[in-house]
KOLMI-523763 format. One record per residue (C-alpha): y, z, x. Coordinates in steps of 0.001 Angstrom, whole numbers, plus 500000, padded with zeros to 6 digits. Each point is the difference from the previous one (the first is absolute). Layout:
N
@north = Y up = Z east = X $
...
REM end
This chain:
535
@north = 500000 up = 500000 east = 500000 $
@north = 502782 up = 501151 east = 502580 $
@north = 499051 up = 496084 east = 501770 $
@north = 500507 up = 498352 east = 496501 $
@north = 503426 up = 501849 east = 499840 $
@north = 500709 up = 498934 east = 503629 $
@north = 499458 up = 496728 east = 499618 $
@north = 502004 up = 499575 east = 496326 $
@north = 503051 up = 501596 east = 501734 $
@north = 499717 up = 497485 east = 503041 $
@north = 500144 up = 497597 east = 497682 $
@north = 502750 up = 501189 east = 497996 $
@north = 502340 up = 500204 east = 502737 $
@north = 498755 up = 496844 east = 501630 $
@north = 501868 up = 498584 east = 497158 $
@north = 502691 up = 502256 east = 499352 $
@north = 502452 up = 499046 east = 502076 $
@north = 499961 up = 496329 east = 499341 $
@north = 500578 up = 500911 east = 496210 $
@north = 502582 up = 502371 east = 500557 $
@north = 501480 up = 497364 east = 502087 $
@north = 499957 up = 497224 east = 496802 $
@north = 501722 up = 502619 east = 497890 $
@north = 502856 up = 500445 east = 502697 $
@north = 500582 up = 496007 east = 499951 $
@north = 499386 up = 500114 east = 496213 $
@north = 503394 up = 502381 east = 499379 $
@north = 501891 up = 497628 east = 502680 $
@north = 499199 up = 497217 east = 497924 $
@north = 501079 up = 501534 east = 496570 $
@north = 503383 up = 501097 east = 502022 $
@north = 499879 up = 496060 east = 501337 $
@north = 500279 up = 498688 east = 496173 $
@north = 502291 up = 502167 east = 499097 $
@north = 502147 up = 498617 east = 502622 $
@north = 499375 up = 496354 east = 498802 $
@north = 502975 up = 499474 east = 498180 $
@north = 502832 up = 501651 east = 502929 $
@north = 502167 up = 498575 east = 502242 $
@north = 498742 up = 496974 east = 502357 $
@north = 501887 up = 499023 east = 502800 $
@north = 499869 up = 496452 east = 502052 $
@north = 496912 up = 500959 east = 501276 $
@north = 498264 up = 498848 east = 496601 $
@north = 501218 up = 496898 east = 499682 $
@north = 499174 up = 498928 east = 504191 $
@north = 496416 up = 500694 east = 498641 $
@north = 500448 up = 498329 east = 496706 $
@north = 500946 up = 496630 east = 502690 $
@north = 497863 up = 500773 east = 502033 $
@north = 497444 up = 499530 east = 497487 $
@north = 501292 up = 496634 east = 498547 $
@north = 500569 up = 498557 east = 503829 $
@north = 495959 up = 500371 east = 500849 $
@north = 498966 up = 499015 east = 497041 $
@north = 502131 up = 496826 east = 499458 $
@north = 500580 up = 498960 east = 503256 $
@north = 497352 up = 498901 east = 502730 $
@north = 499362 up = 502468 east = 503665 $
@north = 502161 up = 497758 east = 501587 $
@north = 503310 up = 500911 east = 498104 $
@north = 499690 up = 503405 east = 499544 $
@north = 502088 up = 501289 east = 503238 $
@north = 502532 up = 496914 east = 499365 $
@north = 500650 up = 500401 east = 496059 $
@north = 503845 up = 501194 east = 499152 $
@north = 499724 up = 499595 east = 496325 $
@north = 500919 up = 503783 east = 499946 $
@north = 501612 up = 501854 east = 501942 $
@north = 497530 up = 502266 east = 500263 $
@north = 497805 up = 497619 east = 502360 $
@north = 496673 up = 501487 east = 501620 $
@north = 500472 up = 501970 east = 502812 $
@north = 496410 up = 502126 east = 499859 $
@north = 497537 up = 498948 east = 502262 $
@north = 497002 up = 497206 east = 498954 $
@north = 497502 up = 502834 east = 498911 $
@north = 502918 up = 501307 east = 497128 $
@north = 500505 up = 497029 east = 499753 $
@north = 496098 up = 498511 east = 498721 $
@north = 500215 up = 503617 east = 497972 $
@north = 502726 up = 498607 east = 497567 $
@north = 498203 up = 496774 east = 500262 $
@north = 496980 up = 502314 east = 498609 $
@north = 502193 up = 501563 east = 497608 $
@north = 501343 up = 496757 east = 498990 $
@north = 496742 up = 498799 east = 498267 $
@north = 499661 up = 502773 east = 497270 $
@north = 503961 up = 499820 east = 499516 $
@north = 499274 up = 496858 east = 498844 $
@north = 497889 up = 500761 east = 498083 $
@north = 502014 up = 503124 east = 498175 $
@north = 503343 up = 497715 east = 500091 $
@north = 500278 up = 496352 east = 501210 $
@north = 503954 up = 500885 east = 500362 $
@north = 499351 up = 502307 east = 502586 $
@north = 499161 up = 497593 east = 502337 $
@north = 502550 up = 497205 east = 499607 $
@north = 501669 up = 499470 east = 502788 $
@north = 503176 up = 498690 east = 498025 $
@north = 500177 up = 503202 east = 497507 $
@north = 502904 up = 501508 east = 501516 $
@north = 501014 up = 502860 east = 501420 $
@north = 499486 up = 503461 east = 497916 $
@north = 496877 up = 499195 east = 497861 $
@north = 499389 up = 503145 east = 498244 $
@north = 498048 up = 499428 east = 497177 $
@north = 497422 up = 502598 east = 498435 $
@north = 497201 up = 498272 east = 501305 $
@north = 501120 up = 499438 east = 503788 $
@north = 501384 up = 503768 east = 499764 $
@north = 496510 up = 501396 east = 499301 $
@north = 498138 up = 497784 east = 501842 $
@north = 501720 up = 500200 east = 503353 $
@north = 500390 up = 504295 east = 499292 $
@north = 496053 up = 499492 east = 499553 $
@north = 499345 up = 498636 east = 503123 $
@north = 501674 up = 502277 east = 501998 $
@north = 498002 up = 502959 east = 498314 $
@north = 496676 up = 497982 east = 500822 $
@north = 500696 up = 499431 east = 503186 $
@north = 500401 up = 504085 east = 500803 $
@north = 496429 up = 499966 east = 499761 $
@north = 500099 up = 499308 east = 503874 $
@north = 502347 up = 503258 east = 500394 $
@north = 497444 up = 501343 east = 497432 $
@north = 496924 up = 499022 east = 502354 $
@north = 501893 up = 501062 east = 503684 $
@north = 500837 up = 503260 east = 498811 $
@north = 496374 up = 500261 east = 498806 $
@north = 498345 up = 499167 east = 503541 $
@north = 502246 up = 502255 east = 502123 $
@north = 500164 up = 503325 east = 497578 $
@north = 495985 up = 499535 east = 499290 $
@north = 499207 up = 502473 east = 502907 $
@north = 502288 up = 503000 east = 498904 $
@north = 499222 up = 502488 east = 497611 $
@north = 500986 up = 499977 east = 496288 $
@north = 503341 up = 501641 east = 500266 $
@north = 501449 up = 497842 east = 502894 $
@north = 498867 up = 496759 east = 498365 $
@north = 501699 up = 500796 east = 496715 $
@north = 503380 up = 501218 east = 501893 $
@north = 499899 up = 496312 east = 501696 $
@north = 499272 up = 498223 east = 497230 $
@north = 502796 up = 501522 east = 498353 $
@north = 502186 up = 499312 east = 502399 $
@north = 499496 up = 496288 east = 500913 $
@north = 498563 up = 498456 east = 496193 $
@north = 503007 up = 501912 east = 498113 $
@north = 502437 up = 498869 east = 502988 $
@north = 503775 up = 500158 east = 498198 $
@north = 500930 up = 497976 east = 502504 $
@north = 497403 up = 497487 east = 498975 $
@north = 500692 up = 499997 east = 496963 $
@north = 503816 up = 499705 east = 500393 $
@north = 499096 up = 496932 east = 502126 $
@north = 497255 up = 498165 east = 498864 $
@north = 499426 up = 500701 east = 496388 $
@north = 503955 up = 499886 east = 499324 $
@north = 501983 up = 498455 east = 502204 $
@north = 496854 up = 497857 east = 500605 $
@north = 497896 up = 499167 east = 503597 $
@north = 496420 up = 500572 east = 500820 $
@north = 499994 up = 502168 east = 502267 $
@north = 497359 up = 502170 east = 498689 $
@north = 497950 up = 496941 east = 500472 $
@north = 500414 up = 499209 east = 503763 $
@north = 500681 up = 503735 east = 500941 $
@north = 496168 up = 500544 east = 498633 $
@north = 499066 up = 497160 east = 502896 $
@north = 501555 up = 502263 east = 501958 $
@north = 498371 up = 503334 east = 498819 $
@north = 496129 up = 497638 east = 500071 $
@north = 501238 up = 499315 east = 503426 $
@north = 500759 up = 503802 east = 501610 $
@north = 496845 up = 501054 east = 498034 $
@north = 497175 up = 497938 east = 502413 $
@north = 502416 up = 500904 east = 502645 $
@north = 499171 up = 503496 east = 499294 $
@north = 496649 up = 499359 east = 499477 $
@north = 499357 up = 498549 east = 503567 $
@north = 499576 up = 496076 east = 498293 $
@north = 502310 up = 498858 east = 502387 $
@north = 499326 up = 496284 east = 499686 $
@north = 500394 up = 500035 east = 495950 $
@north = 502935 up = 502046 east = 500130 $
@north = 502056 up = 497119 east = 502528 $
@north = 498743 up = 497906 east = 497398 $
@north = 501528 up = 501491 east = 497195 $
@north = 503312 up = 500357 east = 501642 $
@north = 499911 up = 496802 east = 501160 $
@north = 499882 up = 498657 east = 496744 $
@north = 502492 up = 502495 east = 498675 $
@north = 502386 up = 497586 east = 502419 $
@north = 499584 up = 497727 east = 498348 $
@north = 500678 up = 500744 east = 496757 $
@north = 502993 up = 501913 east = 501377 $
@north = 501562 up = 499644 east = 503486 $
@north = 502314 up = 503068 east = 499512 $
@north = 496734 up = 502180 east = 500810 $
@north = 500184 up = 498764 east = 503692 $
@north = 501809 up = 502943 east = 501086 $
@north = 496654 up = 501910 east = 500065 $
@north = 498356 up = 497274 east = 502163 $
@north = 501085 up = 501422 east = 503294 $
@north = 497910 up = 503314 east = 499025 $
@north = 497145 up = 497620 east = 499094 $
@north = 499767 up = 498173 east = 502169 $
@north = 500135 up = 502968 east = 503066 $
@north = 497405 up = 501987 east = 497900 $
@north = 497535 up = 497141 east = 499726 $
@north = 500121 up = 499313 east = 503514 $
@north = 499270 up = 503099 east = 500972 $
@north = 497762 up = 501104 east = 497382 $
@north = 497878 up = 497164 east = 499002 $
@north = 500417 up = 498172 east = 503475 $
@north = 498967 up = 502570 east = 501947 $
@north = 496591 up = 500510 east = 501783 $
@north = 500380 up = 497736 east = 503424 $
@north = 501151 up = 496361 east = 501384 $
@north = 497007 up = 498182 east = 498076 $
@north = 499898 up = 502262 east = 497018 $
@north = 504016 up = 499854 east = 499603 $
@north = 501055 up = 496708 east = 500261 $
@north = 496662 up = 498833 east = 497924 $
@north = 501393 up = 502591 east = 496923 $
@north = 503460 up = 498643 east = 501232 $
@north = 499686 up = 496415 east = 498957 $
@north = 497877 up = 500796 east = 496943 $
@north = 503016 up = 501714 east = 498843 $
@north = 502775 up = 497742 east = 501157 $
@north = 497306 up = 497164 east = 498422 $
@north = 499750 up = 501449 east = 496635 $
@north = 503985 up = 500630 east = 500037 $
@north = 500436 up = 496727 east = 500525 $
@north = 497934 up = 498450 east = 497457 $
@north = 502011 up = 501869 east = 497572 $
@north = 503061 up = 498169 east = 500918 $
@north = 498556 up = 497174 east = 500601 $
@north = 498947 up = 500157 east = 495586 $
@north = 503476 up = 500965 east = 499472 $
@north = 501956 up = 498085 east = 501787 $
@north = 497783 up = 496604 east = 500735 $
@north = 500885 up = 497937 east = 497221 $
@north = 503743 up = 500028 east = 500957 $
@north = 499035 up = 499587 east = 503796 $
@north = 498109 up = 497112 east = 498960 $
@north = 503472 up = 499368 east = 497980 $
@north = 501821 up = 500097 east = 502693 $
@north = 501860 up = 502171 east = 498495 $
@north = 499973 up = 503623 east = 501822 $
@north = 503424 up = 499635 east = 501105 $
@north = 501130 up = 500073 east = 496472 $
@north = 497609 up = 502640 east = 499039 $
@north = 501350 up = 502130 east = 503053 $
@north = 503691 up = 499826 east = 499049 $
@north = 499046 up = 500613 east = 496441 $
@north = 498055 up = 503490 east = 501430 $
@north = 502804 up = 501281 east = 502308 $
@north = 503546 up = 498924 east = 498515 $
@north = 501487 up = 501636 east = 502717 $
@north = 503654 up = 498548 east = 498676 $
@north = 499691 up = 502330 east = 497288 $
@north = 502233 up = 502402 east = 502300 $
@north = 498845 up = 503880 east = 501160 $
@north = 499690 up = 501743 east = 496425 $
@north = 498429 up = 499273 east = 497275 $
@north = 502732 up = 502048 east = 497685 $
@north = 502172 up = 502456 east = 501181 $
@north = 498056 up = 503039 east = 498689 $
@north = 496834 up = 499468 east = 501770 $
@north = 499724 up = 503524 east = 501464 $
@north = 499532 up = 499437 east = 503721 $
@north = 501601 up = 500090 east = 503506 $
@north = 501828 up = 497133 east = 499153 $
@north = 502226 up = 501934 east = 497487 $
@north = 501076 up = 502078 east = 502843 $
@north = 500815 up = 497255 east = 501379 $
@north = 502014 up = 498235 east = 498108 $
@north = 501917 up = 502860 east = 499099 $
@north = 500603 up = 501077 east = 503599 $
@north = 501576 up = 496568 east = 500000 $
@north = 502182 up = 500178 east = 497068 $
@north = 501014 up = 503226 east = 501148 $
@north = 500843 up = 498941 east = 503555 $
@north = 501910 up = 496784 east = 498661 $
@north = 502122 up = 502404 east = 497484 $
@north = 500685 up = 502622 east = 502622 $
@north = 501237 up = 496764 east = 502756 $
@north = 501839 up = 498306 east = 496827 $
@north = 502012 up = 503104 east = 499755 $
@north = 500894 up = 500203 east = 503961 $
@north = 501411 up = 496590 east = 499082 $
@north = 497410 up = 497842 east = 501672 $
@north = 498941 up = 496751 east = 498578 $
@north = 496802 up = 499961 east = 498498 $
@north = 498512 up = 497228 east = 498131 $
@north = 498152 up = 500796 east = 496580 $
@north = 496323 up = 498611 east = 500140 $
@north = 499231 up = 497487 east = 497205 $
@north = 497084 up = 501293 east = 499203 $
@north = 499530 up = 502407 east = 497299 $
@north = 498368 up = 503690 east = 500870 $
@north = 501139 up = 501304 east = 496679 $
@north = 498985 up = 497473 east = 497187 $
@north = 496389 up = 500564 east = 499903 $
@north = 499142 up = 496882 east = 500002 $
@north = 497772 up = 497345 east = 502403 $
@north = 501619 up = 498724 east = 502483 $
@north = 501198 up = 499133 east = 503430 $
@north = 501438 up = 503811 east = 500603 $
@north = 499573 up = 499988 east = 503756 $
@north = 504005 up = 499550 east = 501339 $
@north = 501813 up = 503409 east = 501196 $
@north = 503141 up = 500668 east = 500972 $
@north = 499570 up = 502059 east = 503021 $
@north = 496335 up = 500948 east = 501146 $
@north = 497844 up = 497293 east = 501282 $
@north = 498563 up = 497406 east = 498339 $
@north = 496233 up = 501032 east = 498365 $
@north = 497574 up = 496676 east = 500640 $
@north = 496214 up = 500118 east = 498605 $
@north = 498741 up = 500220 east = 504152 $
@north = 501947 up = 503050 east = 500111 $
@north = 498120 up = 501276 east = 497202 $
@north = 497072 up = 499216 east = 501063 $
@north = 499987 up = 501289 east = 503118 $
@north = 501598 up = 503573 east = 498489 $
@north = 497032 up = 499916 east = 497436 $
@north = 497471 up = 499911 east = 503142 $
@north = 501821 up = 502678 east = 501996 $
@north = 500071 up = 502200 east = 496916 $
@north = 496000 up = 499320 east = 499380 $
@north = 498846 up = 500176 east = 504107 $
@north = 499259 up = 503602 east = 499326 $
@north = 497309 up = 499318 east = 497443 $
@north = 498785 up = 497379 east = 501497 $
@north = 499452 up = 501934 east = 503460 $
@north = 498504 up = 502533 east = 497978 $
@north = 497882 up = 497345 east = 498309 $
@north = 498951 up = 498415 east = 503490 $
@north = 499072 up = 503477 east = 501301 $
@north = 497894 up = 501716 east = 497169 $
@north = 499109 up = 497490 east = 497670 $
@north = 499276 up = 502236 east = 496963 $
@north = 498556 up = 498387 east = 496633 $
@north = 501332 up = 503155 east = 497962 $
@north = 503614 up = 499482 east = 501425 $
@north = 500408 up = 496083 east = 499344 $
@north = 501784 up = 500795 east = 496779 $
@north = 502263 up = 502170 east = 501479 $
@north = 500648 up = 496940 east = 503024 $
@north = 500371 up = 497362 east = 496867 $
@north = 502507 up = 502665 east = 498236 $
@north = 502054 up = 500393 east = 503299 $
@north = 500319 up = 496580 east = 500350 $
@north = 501360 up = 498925 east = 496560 $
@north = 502070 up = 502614 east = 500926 $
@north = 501876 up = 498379 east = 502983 $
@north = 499626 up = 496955 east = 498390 $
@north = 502433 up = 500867 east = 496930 $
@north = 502555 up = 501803 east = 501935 $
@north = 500554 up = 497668 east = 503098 $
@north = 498671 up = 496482 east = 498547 $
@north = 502187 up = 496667 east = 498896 $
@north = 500583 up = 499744 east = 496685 $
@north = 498337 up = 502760 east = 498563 $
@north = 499117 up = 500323 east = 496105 $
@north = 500717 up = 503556 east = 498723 $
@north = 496373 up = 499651 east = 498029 $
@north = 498089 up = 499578 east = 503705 $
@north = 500120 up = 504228 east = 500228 $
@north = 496791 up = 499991 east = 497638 $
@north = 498130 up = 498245 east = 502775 $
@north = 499986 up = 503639 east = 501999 $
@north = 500852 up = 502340 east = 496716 $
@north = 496807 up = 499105 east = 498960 $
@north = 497569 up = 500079 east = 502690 $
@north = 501628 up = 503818 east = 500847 $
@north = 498322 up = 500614 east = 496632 $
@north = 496925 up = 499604 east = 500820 $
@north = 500299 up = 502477 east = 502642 $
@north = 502491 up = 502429 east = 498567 $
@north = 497280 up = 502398 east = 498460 $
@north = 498559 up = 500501 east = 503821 $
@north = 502210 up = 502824 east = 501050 $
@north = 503028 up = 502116 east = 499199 $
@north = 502330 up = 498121 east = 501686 $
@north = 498957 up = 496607 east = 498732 $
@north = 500536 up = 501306 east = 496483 $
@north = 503571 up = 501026 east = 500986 $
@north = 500854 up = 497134 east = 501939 $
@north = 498839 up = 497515 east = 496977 $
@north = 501437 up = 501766 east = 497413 $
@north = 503337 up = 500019 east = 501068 $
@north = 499708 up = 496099 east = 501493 $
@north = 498320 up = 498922 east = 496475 $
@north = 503354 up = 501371 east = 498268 $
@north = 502444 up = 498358 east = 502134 $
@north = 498356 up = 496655 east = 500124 $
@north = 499479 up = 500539 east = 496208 $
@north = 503548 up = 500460 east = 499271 $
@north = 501139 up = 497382 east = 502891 $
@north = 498372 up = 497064 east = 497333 $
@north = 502127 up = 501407 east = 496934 $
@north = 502564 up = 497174 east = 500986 $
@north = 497412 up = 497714 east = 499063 $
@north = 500223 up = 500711 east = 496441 $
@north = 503721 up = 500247 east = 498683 $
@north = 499815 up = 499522 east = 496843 $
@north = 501119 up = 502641 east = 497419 $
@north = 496776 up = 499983 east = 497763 $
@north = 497840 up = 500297 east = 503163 $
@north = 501808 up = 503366 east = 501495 $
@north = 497992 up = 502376 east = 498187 $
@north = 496750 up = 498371 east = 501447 $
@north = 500203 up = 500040 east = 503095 $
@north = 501434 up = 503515 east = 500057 $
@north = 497284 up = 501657 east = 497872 $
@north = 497658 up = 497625 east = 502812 $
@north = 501154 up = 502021 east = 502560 $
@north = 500501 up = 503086 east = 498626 $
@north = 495994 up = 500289 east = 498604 $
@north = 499326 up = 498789 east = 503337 $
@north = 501548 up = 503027 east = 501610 $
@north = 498328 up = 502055 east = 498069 $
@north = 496829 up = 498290 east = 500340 $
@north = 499923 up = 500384 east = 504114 $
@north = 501521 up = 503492 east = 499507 $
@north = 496951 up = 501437 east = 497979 $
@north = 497356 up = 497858 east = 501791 $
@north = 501205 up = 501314 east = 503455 $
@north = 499838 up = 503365 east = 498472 $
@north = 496702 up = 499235 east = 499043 $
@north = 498724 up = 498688 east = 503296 $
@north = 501438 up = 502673 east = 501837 $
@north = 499942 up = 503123 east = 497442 $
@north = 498132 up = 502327 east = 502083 $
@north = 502016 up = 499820 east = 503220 $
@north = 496978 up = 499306 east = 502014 $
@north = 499889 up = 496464 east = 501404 $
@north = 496668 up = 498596 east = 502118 $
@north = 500501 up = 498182 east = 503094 $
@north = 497085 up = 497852 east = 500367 $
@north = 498645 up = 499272 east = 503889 $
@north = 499980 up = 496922 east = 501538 $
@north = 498058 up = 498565 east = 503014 $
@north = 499757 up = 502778 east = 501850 $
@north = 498646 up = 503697 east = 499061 $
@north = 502512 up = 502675 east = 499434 $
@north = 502924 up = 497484 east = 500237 $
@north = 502145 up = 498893 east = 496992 $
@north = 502032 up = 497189 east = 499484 $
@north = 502667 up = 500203 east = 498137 $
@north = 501878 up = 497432 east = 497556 $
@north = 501403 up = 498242 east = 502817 $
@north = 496988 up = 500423 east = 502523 $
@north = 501430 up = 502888 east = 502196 $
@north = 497152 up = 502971 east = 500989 $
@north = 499638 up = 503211 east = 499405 $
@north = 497662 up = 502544 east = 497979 $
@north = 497616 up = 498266 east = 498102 $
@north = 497432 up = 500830 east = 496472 $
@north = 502025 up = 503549 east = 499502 $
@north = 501973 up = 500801 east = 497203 $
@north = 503787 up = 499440 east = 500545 $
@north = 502242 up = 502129 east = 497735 $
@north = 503186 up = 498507 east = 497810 $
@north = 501740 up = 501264 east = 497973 $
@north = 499427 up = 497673 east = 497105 $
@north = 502048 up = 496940 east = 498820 $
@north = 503246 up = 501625 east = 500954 $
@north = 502523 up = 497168 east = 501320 $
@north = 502915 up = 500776 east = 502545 $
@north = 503906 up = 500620 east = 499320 $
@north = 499979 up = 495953 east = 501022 $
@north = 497936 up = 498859 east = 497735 $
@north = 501638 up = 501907 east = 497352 $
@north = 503284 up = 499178 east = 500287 $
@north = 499556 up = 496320 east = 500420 $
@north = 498921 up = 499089 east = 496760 $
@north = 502780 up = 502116 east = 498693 $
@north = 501840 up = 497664 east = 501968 $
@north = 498804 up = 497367 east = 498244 $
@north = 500846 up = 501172 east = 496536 $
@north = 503583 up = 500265 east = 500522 $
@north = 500059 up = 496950 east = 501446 $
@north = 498064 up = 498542 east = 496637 $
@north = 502866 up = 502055 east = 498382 $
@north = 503098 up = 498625 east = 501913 $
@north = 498645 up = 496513 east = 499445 $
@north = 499108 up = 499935 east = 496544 $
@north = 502476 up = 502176 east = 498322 $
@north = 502836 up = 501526 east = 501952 $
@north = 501102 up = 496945 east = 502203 $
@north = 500611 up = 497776 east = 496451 $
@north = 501635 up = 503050 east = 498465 $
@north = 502643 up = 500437 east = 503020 $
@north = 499824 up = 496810 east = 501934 $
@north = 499465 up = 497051 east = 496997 $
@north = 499267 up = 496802 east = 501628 $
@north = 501483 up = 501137 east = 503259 $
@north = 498078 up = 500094 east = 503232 $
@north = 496994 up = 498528 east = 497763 $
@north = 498026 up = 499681 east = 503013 $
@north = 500248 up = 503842 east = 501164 $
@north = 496887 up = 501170 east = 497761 $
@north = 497750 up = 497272 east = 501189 $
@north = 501120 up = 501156 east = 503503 $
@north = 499534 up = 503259 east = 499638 $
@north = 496496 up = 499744 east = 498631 $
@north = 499116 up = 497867 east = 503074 $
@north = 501371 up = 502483 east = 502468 $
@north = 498239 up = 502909 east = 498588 $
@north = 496957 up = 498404 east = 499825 $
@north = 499980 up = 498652 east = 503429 $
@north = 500265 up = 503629 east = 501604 $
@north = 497317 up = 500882 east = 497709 $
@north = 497859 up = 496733 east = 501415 $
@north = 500797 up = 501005 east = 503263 $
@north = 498801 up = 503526 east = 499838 $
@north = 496928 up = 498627 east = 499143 $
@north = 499788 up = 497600 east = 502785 $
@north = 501087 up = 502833 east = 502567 $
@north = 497696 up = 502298 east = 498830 $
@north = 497316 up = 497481 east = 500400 $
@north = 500944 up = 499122 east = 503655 $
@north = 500092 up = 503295 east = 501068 $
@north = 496623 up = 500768 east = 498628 $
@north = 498705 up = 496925 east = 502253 $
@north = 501556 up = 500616 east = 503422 $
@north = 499487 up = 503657 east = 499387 $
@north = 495845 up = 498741 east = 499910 $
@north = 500584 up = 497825 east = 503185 $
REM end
């Protein structure tokens, strides 16, 4: 009897988790449709063309076409996934797919259908959370789940404002979790496809691409360079499906340009909160200050302010910002890691790497969109329920990157949903910490070696005792910045109309940006130091 009861329980909780994981996507969904009918930005009607251009023109024109505007500017792999999506749009509404419809095209049936596919295609955020959380114990996996599949910040963005990036940050998720795992090969793989569905992911392959090739390429000359060019093989048959049909084109040039428009200028909109704010308000700041002394300083034409795309790169005083200099700030900024990466290469710390490098990437890159911070928001999730000061460190970074995208969304009727998002997100973390870490005992698992520990980071010490805490109990800094945050919301929304009127319309949008980008920073300090601390 006690092995029949065994064995019924085993099998109970061998399926558990994957149910309790349906239910967690099924809410998210029924939040989704409620969203259906909001506020859509641009961003839906690039897709909507996007859909008509594959479908009613041939391969060959689909980088060239300038019926829109909005022309394609994804990589091939997007690209043959609207060409997939394409079909059944058809088949739902044949108007969806005319390439001569016109801009705007908002009808019922292209407004549900195009909502609908976003919410399918989370079922590869759905499956990566799945494989990397499938190890931990109940409690963890539910805190995770929580935090990444009812994201705010995915919701704000994809499922009103409209993108997918539930879709290819799931690649991204399938990709860390054989990483973990030790599957080396099928993890490059994954992320090598993830390229190409989305070039803006390259930031992480640096940390790839050091990890592999000292993890999976490892074990002498022979042994090396054999794994070596399986690897670099496999990577490059990935491409090669991508992007063949427009080499055989002759057309990668085009393609290229359309993938980096590097003429677009330094920011992507002036509240994108990262170093570049800093920046260009050092700038402004010097060129007032020199105005005043009575020198002559030229005004930039570009526009820091507006919020708009565009070629914002000119200043008045400080030197010129070019997309080298970016890149070669981004891999100064990420050397750390990847030292660390080249040193110890550590499957259980390649999600922290990935994190870090997103990171960098959105505060020092060219022409950065303010949505890119859920590309390191959301793989911290997955390891914010490991220890104490994980939890604090992503709950204070998940409300500032939260309340960075409220921009996004500025119409009146949408207000109260995306500050009820945050606020039962805040409360969500804030009792699931307190869950996690309720008794004020936290374990410190061993590593490689006996009695030695290594900590989030990989530095040594103690290891398999009990560490004391004191609970979820944040510092004075992470207090006070979110009150920070409210009177800016307050400032912005209500008081700066009331006094100001249309004056200084900009200052709000500024303000927001500023805030946010010391909060950003924090987060990428705190991160460094945890990394050369482990060196």
């Amino acid at each position: 009897m006690g092995k029949e009861k065994v064995s019924s329980e085993d099998v109970h909780n061998s399926y558990s988790p994957k149910t309790s994981l349906w239910w967690f996507y099924l809410v998210a969904t029924c939040i989704k449709a409620l969203l259906f009918p909001s506020y859509r930005s641009t961003d839906f009607e690039v897709h909507r063309n996007w859909l008509a251009l594959t479908h009613s023109l041939p391969l060959s024109q689909w980088y060239f076409d300038e019926t829109s505007p909005w022309t394609l500017d994804y990589p091939p792999f997007f690209a043959y996934f609207e060409r997939f999506l394409s079909i059944f749009a058809h088949l739902v509404d044949p108007q969806i797919v005319h390439l001569q419809q016109g801009l705007n095209y908002s009808s019922n049936k292209v407004i549900y259908f195009q909502r609908l596919t976003v919410i399918v295609s989370d079922l590869t955020l759905l499956y990566g959370v799945y494989r990397l959380t499938r190890n931990l114990d109940s409690r963890k996996q539910k805190l995770i789940w929580s935090l990444v599949i009812w994201s705010p910040m995915l919701l704000i963005v994809d499922h009103v404002h409209f993108q997918y990036n539930g879709f290819l940050i799931g690649i991204l998720l399938i990709s860390l979790s054989y990483l973990e795992e030790g599957g080396d090969l099928l993890g490059g793989f994954v992320f090598a496809v993830l390229l190409c569905f989305k070039h803006l992911f390259a930031v992480a392959a640096p940390v790839y691409f050091v990890y592999l090739l000292r993890h999976y390429c490892r074990g002498g000359i022979v042994r090396g360079s054999s794994r070596l060019l399986i690897m670099g093989g496999m990577v490059a048959a990935v491409f090669a499906s991508a992007f063949g049909p427009f080499f055989y084109f002759g057309q990668i040039q085009q393609v290229i340009q359309r993938l980096f428009p590097f003429g677009r200028g330094l920011c992507h909109a002036y509240w994108a909160p990262n170093f570049w704010v800093f920046y260009i308000m050092s700038d402004k700041g010097l060129a007032f200050i020199f105005r005043k002394l009575g020198f002559n300083i030229q005004t930039p034409a570009g526009s820091f302010t507006a919020g708009l795309v565009g070629d914002s790169s000119p200043f008045s005083v400080l030197p010129q910002v070019t997309p080298s200099m970016t890149f070669i700030m981004v891999l100064l900024t990420l050397s750390p890691c990847l030292f660390k990466a080249w040193k110890n290469p550590q499957p259980k710390m390649i999600c922290r790497w990935v994190a870090y490098a997103y990171t960098c990437g959105f505060l020092f890159g060219w022409h950065v969109h303010e949505k890119a911070s859920l590309h390191f928001v959301i793989p911290l999730a997955i390891v914010a329920a490991q220890t104490l000061e994980d939890a604090k460190h992503y709950f204070l970074l998940s409300i500032v990157s939260c309340y960075s995208l409220f921009p996004l969304l500025f119409e009146a009727q949408e207000y109260p949903i995306k500050v009820l998002l945050l606020l039962l997100h805040s409360i969500l973390m804030w009792s699931g910490f307190s869950a996690q870490f309720h008794d004020g005992i936290e374990t410190r698992a061993s590593n490689a070696r006996p009695k030695k520990k290594v900590d989030q980071f990989g530095s040594k010490g103690s290891s398999g005792e009990p560490v004391k805490n004191e609970g979820f109990v944040i510092s004075w800094i992470e207090r006070i910045y979110p009150v920070g945050l409210v009177v800016v919301e307050i400032w912005g929304q209500f008081l700066h109309p009331l006094l100001l009127g249309d004056k200084l319309a900009f200052a709000p949008l500024m303000l927001v940006s500023i805030y946010c980008a010391f909060g950003i920073m924090y987060s990428w300090i705190w991160q460094l130091r945890s990394i050369v601390k482990s060196l």
